[in-house]
N, C-alpha and C positions, 0 to 999 in steps of 0.2 A: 792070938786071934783065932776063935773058932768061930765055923758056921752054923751060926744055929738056924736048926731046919723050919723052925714056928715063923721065924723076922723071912729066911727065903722064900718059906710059902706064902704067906702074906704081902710080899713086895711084889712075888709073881702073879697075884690076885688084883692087886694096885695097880699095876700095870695094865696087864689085861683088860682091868675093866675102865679104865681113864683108857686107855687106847679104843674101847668100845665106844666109849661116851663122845672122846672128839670125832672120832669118825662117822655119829649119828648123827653129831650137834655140828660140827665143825666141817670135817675131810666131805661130805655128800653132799652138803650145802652151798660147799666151794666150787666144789666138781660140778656139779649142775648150773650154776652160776658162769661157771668157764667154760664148758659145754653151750651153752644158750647164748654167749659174746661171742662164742667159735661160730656160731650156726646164724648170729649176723652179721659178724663178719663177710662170711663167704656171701650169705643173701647180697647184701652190699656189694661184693666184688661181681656177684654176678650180674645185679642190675646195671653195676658201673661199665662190665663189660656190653650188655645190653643195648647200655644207649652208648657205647662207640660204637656200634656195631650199626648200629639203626643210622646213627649222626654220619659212618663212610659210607652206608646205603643212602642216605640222603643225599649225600655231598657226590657219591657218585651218579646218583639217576640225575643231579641237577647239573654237572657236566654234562653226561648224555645227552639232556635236553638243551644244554648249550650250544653243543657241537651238531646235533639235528638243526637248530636254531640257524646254525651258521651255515649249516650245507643249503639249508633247504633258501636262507638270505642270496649266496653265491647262485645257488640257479636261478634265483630272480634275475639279480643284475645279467647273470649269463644271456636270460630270457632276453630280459630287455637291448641287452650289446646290440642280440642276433636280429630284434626286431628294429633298433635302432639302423645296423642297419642297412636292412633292408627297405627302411623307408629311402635311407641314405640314396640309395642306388634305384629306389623307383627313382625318385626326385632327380637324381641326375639322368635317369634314360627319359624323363617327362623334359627335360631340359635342353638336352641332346633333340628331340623329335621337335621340339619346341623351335630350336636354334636352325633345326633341316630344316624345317616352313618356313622359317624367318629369310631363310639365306634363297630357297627355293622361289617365294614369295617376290624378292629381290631379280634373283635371277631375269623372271618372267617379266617383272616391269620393265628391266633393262633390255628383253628382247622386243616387250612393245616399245619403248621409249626408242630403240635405235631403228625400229620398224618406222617410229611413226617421222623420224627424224629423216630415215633413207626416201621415204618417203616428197617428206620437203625437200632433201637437197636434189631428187633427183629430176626438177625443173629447171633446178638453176646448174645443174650439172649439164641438162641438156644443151641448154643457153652457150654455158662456156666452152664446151663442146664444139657450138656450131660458130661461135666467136673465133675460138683455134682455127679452124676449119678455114673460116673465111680469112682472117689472114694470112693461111701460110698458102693458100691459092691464091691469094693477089701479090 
């Protein structure tokens, strides 16, 4: 077996140039091809990252406004507790003032009604009085 130098230069030309040809026709067409799937891939992963990003900004600013929601609902009722009550405790000193008059009211009738009564009996007290009187001197 020898090598002949005509068939090596030849195969090394063969080569060479089928290794040209696929790389022009084939290996560049690929690569750019793969290149261009890589470059939407990542578009894609970065939109995707995008809207999680936008989706926990939403989800986050709509607790926020939940939780303001809530604080700001809690001081209502707080409001209202404080005003409740307050009405609570006018209505009972309105009641209280109500109930002194009532009993005051009372008072004063039973000092005229035992006036007006001292009064009547004190004819007939006189009477029994002078009824005692006269029989324990006879």
């Amino acid at each position: 077996m020898t090598i002949q130098l005509s068939v090596l230069l030849w195969t090394i030309i063969s080569f060479a140039v089928t290794i040209l040809v696929l790389n022009r026709l084939l290996f560049k067409p690929l690569r750019a091809v793969m290149h261009e799937r890589e470059g939407r891939i990542a578009g894609a992963r970065r939109k995707k990252a995008e809207k999680e990003k936008s989706l926990a900004d939403a989800r986050e600013a709509r607790r926020l406004q939940e939780e303001q929601r809530a604080k700001e609902r809690e001081a209502e009722l707080l409001r209202r507790m404080a005003q409740t009550q307050e009405d609570a405790q006018r209505a009972a000193a309105d009641a209280r003032r109500a109930q002194k008059a009532r009993v005051e009211a009372y008072a004063a009738e039973l000092r005229e009604e035992k006036a007006r009564l001292w009064e009547q009996l004190q004819p007939e007290l006189e009477r029994l009085a002078e009824m005692a009187a006269s029989r324990l001197v006879r």
